[in-house]
TORVEX-61776 format. One record per residue (C-alpha): residue in three letters; x, y, z. Coordinates in nm, 4 decimals, decimal comma, always signed. Layout:
<nodes>
 residuo       c1       c2       c3
     ALA        X        Y        Z
...
</nodes>
This chain:
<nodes>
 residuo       c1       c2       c3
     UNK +10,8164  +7,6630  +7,5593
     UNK +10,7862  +7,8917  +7,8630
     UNK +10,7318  +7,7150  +8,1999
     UNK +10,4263  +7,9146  +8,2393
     UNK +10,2111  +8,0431  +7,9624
     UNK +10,1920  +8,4277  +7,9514
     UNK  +9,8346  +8,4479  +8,0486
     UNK  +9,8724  +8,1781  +8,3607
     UNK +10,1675  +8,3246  +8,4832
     UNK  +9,9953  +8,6584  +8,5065
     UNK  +9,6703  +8,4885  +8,7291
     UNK  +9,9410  +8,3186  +8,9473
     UNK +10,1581  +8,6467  +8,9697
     UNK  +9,8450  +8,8526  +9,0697
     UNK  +9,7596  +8,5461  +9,2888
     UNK +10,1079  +8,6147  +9,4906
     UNK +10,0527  +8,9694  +9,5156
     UNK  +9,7516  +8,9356  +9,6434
     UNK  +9,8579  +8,6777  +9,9200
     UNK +10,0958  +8,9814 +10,0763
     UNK  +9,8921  +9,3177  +9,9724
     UNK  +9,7340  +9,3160 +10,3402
     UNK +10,1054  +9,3679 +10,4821
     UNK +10,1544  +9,6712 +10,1548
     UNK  +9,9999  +9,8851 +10,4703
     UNK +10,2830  +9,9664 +10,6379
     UNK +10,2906 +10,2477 +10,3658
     UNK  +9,9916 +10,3849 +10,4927
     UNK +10,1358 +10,3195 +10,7973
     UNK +10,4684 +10,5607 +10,7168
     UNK +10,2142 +10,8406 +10,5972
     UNK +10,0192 +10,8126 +10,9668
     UNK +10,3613 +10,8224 +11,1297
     UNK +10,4288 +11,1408 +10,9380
     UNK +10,0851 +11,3412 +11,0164
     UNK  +9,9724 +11,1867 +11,3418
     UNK +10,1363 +11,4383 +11,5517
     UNK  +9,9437 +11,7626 +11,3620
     UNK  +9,5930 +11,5942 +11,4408
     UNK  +9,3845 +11,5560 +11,7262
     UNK  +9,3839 +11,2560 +11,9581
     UNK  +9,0315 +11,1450 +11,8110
     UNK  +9,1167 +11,1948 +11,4545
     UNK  +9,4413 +11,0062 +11,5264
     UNK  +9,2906 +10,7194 +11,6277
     UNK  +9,0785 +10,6845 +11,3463
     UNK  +9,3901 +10,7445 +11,1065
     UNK  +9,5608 +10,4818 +11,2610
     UNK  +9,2418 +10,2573 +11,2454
     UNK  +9,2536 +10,2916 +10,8660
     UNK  +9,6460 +10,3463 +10,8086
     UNK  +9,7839 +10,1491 +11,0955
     UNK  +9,9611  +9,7903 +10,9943
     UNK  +9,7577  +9,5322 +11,0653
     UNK  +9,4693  +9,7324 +11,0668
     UNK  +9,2203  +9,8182 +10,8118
     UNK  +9,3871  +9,6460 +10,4973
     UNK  +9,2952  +9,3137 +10,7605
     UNK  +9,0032  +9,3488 +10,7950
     UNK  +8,7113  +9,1927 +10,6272
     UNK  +8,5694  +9,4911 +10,4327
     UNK  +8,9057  +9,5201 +10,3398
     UNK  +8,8476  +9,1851 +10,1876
     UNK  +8,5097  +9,1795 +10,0439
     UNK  +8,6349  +9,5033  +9,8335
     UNK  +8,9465  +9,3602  +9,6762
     UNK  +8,7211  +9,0510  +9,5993
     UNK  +8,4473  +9,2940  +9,4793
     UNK  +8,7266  +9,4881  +9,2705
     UNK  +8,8941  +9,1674  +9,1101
     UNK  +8,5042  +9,0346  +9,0035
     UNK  +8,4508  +9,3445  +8,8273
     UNK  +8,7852  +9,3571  +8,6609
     UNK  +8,7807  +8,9801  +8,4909
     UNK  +8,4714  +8,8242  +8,5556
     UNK  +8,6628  +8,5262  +8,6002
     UNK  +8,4630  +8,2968  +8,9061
     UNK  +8,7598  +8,0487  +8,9508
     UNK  +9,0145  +8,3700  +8,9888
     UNK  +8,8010  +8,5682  +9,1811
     UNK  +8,7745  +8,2921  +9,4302
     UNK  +9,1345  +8,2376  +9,4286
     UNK  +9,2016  +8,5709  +9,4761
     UNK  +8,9701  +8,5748  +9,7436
     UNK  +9,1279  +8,2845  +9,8830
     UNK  +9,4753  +8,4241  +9,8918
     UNK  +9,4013  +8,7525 +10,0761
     UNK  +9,2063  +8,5845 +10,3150
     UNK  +9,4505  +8,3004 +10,4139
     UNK  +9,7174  +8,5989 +10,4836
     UNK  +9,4408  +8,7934 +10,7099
     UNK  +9,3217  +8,4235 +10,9188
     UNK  +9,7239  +8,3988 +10,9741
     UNK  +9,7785  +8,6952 +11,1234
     UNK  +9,4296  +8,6967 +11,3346
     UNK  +9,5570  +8,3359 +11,3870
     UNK  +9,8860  +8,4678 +11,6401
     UNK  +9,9170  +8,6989 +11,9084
     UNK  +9,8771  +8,9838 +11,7216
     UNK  +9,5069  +9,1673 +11,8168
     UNK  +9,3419  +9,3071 +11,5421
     UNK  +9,0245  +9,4741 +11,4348
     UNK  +8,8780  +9,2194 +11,1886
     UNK  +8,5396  +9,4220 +11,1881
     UNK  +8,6213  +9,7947 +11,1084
     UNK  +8,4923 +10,0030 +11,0669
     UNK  +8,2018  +9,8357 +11,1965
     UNK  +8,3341  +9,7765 +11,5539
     UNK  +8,6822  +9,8967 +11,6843
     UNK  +8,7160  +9,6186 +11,9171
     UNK  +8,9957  +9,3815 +11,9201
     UNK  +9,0340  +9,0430 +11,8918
     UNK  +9,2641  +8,7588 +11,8171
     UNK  +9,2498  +8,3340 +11,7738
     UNK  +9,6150  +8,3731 +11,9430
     UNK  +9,6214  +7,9819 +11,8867
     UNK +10,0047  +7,9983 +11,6304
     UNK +10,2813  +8,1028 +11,7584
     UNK +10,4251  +8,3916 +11,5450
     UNK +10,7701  +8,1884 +11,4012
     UNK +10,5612  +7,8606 +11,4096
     UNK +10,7814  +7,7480 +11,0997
     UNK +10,4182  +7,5525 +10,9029
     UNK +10,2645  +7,8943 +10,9285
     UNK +10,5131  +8,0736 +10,7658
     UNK +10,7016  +7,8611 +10,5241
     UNK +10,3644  +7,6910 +10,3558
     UNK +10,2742  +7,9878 +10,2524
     UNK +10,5645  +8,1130 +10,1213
     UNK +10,6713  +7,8230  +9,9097
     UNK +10,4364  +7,9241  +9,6056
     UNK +10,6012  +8,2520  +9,5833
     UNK +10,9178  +8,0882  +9,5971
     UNK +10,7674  +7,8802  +9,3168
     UNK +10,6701  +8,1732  +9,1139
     UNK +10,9952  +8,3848  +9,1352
     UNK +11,1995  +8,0706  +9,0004
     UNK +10,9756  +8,0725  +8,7493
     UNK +11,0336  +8,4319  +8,6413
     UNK +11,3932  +8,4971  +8,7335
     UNK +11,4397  +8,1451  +8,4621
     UNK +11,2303  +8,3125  +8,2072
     UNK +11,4509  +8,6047  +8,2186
     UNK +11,7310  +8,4172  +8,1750
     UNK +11,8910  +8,5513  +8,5189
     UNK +11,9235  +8,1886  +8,6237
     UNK +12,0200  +7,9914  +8,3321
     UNK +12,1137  +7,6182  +8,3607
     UNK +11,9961  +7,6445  +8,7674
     UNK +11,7120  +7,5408  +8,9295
     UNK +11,5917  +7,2933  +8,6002
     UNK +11,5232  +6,9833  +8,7337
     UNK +11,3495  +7,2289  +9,0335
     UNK +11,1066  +7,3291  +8,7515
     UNK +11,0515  +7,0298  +8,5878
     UNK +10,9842  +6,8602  +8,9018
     UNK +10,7461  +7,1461  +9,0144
     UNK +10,5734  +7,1716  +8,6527
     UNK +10,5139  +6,7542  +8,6696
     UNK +10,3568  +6,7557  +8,9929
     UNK +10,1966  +7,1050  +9,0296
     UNK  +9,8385  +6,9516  +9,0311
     UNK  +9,9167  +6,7560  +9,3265
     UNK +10,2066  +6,9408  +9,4770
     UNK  +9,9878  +7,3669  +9,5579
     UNK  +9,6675  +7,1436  +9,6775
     UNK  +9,8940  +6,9275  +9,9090
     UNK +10,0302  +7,2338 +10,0569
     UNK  +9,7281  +7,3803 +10,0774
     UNK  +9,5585  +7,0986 +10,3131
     UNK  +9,8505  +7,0921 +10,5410
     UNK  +9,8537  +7,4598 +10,5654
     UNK  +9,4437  +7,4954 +10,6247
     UNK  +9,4097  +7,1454 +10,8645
     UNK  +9,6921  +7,2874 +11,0694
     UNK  +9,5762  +7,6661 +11,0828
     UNK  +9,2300  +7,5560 +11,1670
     UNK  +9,2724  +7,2645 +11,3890
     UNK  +9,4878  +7,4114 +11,6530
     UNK  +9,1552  +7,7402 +11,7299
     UNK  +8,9639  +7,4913 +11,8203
     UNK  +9,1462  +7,2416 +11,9883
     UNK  +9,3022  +7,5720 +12,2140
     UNK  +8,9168  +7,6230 +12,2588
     UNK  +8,8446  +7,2899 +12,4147
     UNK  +9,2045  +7,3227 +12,6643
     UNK  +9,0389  +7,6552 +12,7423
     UNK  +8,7679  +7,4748 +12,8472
     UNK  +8,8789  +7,2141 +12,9793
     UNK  +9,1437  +7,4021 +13,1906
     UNK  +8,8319  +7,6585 +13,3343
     UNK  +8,6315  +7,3114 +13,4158
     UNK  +8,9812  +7,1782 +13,6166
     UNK  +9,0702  +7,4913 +13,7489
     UNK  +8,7449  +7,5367 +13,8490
     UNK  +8,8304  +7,8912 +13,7207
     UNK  +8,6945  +8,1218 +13,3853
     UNK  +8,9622  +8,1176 +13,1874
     UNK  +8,9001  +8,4214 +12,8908
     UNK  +9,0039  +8,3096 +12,5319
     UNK  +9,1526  +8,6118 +12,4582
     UNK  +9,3419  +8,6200 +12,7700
     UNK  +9,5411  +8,3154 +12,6021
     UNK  +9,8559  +8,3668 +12,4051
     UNK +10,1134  +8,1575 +12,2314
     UNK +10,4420  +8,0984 +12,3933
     UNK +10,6081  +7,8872 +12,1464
     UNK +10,5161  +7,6525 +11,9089
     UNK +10,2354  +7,4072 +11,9892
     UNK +10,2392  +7,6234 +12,3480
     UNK +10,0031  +7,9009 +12,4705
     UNK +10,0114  +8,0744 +12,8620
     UNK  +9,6991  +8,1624 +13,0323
     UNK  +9,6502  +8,3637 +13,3544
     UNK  +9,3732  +8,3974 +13,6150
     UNK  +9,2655  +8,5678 +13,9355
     UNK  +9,3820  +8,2358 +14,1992
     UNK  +9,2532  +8,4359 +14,5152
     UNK  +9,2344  +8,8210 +14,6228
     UNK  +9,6276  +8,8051 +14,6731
     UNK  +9,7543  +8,5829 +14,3684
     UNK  +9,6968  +8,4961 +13,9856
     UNK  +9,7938  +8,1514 +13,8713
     UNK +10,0076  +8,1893 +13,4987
     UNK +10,0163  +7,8335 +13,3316
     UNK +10,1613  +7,7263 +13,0409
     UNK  +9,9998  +7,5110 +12,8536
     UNK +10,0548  +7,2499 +12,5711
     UNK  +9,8750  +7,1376 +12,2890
     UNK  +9,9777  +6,7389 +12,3722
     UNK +10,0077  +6,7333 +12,7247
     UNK  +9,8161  +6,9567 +12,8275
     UNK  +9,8987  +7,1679 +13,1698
     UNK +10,2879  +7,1758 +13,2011
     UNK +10,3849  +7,4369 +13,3904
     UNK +10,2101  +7,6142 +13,7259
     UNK +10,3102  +7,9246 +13,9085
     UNK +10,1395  +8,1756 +14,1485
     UNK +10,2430  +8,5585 +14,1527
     UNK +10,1462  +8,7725 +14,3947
     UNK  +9,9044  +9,1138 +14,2717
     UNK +10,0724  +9,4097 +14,2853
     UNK  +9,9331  +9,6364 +14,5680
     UNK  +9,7769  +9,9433 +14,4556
</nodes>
């Protein structure tokens, strides 16, 4: 007996490829590279809006089409919402670092970013990548590549599958959405202390559970502080404006 029927290991292939299809754009992104030198500077930019990684194939229209596209394949409610699911928990990762992006293309081409995870932060990057790991197990054993390895791995993972993708799931979503907003209410609280506005998206992580922030201290000087999730204000510096 397989360790996946044919039919379930399909959904849960498709589900994997659809967890790293946004990231499939860097070749789009090759073809820009290739072209963007023969166009003009306003038809570059919108190539790039639509080719460029992290770009268009993040962005929620982007989304809403693959979702729209997987409905109208299958008809399947409980996949389509899975799928949905797994594109969109790669796209709120990435708007989730430092990385700015333009979530609302083509609608607006401003940027934006949560900048609350640090880009290694090792939760956000080994959750997700554990059912993937799962899955190719799964299919290098039922090609026979891996024969006598990895079988308790699979029998433990088949026994406790139920339990074990939701489980990951929680941690991954409490600790991808907890640490926006409790960056909002430092911001907040650091603007109230400071007695400063302090910008959101003049925020950005430092290291894990860390995030710097910068602000105009007088008409010679910006204060740079880092900042940590459990304590707090850590560090405080002043650095002199360049003249112009």
């Amino acid at each position: 007996m397989p360790w996946l029927s044919a039919s379930k290991e399909k959904k849960r292939n498709a589900l994997g490829f659809l967890a790293i299809l946004p990231d499939l754009d860097f070749i789009p992104y090759f073809l820009f590279a290739l072209i963007s030198g023969s166009v003009s500077h306003e038809a570059r930019n919108q190539l790039f809006y639509l080719l460029g990684h992290r770009e268009f194939l993040h962005s929620i229209l982007f989304i809403l089409l693959v979702t729209l596209f997987i409905w109208i394949k299958t008809k399947d409610r409980l996949f389509t919402a899975a799928g949905f699911a797994a594109i969109f928990s790669h796209v709120y990762l990435d708007y989730a670092t430092s990385w700015k992006m333009r979530p609302f293309y083509p609608f607006s081409t401003e940027t934006s970013t949560l900048g609350a995870i640090y880009f290694f932060d090792p939760l956000a990057n080994i959750l997700p990548l554990l059912p993937i790991f799962f899955l190719l197990v799964a299919y290098m054993k039922s090609r026979g590549k891996w024969k006598g390895k990895f079988n308790n791995f699979c029998a433990l993972v088949t026994k406790n599958r139920s339990k074990l993708y939701p489980a990951l799931l929680i941690v991954l979503v409490v600790w991808i959405a907890v640490l926006p907003v409790a960056k909002l209410f430092l911001v907040n609280y650091i603007s109230g202390s400071e007695g400063a506005k302090i910008s959101y998206q003049d925020t950005y992580p430092s290291s894990v559970g860390k995030f710097i922030s910068a602000y105009s201290y007088n008409s010679t000087h910006y204060r740079i502080m880092e900042v940590s999730y459990w304590s707090g204000i850590e560090k405080k510096r002043l650095y002199r404006k360049k003249s112009t």
